[in-house]
N, C-alpha and C positions, 0 to 999 in steps of 0.2 A: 504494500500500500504506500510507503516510505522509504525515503533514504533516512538509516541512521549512523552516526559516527561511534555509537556505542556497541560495545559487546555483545551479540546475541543471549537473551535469557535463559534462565533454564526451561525447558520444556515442559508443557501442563496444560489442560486441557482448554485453555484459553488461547487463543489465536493472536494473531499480532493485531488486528482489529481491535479485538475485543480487551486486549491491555492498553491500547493507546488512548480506548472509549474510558478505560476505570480509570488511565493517569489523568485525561483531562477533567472528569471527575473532581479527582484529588483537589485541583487546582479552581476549579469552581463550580461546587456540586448544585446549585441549584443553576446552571446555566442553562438556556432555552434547547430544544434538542438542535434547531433551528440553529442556531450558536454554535452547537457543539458536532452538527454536519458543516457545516463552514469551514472549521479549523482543521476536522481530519480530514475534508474533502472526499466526503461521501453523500449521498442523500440523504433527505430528514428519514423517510422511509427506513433506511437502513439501520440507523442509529436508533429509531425506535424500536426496531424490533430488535435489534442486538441488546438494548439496555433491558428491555420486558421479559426477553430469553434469561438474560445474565441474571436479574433479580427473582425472577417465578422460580429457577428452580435453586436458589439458595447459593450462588457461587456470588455475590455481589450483593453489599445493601449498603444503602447511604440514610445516613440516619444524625438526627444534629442531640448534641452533647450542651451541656453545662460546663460553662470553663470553669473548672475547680476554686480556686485561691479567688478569682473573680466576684462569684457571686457566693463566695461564703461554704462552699461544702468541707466535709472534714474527711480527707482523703490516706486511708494508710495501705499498707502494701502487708498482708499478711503470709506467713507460714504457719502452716498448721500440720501435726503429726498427725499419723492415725494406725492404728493397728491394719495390716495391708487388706485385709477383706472390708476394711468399713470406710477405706478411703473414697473409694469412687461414691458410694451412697450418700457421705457426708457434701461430697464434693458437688452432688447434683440438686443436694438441698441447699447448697447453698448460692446455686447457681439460680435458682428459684424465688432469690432475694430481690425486689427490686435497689436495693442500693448497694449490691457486688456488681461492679463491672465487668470482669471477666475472670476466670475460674479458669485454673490448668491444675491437672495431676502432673507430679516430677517424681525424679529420685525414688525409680524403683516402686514405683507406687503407694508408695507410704506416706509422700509430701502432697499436701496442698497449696497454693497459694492462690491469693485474688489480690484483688484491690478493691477497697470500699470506699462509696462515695456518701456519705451519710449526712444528712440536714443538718442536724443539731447536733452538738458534743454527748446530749444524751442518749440520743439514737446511736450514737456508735460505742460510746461505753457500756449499753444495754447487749447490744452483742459479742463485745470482748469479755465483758467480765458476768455477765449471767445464761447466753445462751449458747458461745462455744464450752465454754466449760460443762455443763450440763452436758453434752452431748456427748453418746454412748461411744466408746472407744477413741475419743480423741484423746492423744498422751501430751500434746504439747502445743501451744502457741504463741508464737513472736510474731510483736504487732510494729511497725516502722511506720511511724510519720512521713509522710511527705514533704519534704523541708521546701525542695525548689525543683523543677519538671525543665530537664537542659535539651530533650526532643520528647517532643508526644501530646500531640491537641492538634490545631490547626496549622504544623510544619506537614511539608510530602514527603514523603519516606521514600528514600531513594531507590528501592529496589522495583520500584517502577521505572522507566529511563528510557524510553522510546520514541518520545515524541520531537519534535526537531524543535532548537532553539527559538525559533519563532512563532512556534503554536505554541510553546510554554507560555513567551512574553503578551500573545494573542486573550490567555481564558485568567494568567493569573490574576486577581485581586489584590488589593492594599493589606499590609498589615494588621489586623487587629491587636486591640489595648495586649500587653504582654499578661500571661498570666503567672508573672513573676514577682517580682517585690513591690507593694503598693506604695509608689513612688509617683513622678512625675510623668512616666509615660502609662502607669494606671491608677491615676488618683483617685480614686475610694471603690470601694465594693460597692458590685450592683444587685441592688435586692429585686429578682424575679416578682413582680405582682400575680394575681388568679389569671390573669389574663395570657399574659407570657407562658406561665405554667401549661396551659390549656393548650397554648400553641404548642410549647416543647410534647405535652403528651402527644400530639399527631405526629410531629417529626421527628420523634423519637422512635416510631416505628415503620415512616416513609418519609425522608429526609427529605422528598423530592414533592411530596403532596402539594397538589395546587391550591391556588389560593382561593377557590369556593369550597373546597373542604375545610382549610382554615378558618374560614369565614364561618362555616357552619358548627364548629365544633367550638369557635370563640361569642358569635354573634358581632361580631366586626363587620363592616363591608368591607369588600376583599380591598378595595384600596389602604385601606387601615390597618388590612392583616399583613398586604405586603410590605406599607412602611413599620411594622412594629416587627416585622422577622430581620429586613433593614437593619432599624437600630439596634438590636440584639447583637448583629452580624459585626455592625462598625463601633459595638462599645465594647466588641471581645468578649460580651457574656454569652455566647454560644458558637459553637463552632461545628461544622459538616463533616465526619468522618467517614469513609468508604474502608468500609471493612469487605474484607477478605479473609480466608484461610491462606495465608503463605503455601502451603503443599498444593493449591490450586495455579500455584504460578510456578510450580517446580521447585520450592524450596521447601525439604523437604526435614532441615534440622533447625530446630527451634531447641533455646535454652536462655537461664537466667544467668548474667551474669552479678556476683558481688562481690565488692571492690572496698577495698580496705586503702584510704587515701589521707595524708595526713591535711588538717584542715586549709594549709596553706596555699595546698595546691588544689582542692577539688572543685574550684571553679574553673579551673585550668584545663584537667582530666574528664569533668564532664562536658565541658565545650568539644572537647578532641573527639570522645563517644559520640558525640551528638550531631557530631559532622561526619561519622560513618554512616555508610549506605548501611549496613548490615544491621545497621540498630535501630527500631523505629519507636524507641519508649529508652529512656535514660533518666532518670532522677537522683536526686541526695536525700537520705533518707537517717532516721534515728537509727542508734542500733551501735552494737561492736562493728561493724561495716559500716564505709558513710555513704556508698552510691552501687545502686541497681541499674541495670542496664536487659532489656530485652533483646538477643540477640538471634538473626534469623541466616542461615547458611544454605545455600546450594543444598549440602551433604554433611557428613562429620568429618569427613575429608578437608572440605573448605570453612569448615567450622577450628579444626586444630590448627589451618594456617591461619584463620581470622586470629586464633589466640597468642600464636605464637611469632607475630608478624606485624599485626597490627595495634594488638594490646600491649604486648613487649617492647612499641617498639614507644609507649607513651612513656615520661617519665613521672616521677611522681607516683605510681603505683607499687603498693607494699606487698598485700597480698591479694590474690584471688582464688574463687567460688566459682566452677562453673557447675550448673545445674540443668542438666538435661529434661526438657517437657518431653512428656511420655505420649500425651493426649491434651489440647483444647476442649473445655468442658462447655466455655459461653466466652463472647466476644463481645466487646462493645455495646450489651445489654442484651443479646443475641443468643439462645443456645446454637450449639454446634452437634449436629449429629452426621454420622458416614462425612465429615470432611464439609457440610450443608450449614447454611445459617438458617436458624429457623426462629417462632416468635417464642418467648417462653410464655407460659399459661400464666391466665391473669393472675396479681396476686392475691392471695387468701385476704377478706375483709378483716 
């Protein structure tokens, strides 16, 4: 379909079409289809039935998030033990939560982890300290704070990389407020109203929902629904993720990395992460370790040079963790089954 000057991908059941359709995605998930046949230079026709293909059967979903530190959530990154038969069942109730973001088994199947996204400090001290503990076979859990997020929200994760320099410059959009330190380029937290909320529940399950479904699900007229998805857009309190399964694009080794950094340098070290293609979530977190890193390889093959090449060759790194994902349990609010995103069931009143 293209000239490209990058490396050919790993191979997966997605076409070179249909990765150039999910990077321009990336870059601006609510753009018009109209828009986004323009840039790859195909027809509208095409792009709609490749996006409706990609999304119906679970290889592709665009779906809009709450920027964490932004609008106030209390986000930590958990490990949880389990005696190895009650891993996966714990693991799927807890993927059943709405406020875990995503859920992987590791390590042999005995580890858990997720990341929770919780409203209020007592909705997440309610599930650390009264309802993981309760739960039948879990032996152990460490809970890390979220300190500061160096890739992972509304950056493009580079292991998409297809598109030519000028359809990037073509669909990208402006920066949104950082959801870094509430500073001067994000001066205060933005408190989501009913209204907002309303909207984030629609596009939290079709990122891409038109604006008379908005309409109807807020009681907005659509012109008000599309300037208030807008403003969300340009104050950085929400952002468009297109999630995928990595193994659907041929990468087929996923694992955690954790990085033991002495404070001086870990804004240094997590910048250098964060600028790797292989990484597409990187943070500094509490803990005997100061920084997690999500890391996605080809193979284990290009996984041991990623460690021994790339990570080796940062400085400022004492020790590391690497932590093999066994299985993806739930993505981006998304269960995962056979390698599929699917919706998880409403949740319990």
């Amino acid at each position: 379909m293209m000239e490209t000057m990058h490396p050919a991908p790993p191979e997966g059941p997605l076409d070179a079409l249909d990765r150039a359709l999910v990077q321009a995605l990336t870059l601006d998930a609510r753009a018009p289809f109209a828009r986004l046949a323009e840039v790859l230079e195909v027809s509208d026709q095409t792009v709609v039935r490749r996006y409706r293909r990609l999304r119906t059967t679970g290889l592709v979903r665009v779906v809009a998030l709450p920027m964490g530190r932004r609008v106030g959530l209390f986000e930590s990154w958990l490990r949880i033990q389990c005696a190895p038969d009650a891993a996966l069942p714990v693991a799927e109730a807890l993927a059943r939560r709405p406020d875990i973001a995503w859920v992987t088994l590791n390590s042999g199947g005995t580890e858990i982890q997720c990341m929770t996204r919780a409203r209020t400090r007592q909705d997440r001290d309610a599930l650390l300290l009264e309802k993981l503990p309760r739960t039948r076979r879990v032996t152990g859990i460490t809970a890390h704070t979220i300190l500061r997020k160096f890739f992972g929200g509304p950056e493009v994760w580079a292991g998409l990389d297809v598109l030519r320099p000028d359809q990037v410059a073509a669909l990208e959009r402006p920066s949104p407020a950082a959801d870094g330190p509430l500073d001067a380029a994000c001066p205060a937290r933005y408190a989501l109203d009913a209204t907002e909320l309303a909207l984030l529940a629609v596009l939290g399950q079709d990122g891409r929902a038109g604006y008379p479904e908005l309409a109807r699900a807020t009681g907005l007229s659509e012109s008000t629904a599309r300037r208030r998805v807008e403003r969300l857009r340009d104050a950085g309190a929400v952002f468009f993720d297109v999630e995928i399964v990595p193994a659907q694009l041929g990468y087929e080794a996923e694992a955690t990395l954790v990085l033991t950094v002495p404070p001086a340098r870990l804004a240094e070290v997590g910048a250098a992460l964060g600028s790797h293609p292989e990484v597409p979530f990187a943070a500094a977190v509490t803990g005997a370790a100061s920084l997690m890193a999500v890391v996605v390889c080809r193979d284990t093959d290009a996984l041991y040079t990623y460690l021994t090449e790339r990570i080796g060759a940062v400085p400022g790194i004492q020790q590391v963790e690497l932590i093999p994902t066994l299985r993806n349990v739930k993505r981006a609010g998304m269960l995962v089954e056979d390698g599929r995103l699917v919706d998880p069931p409403p949740a319990a009143p």
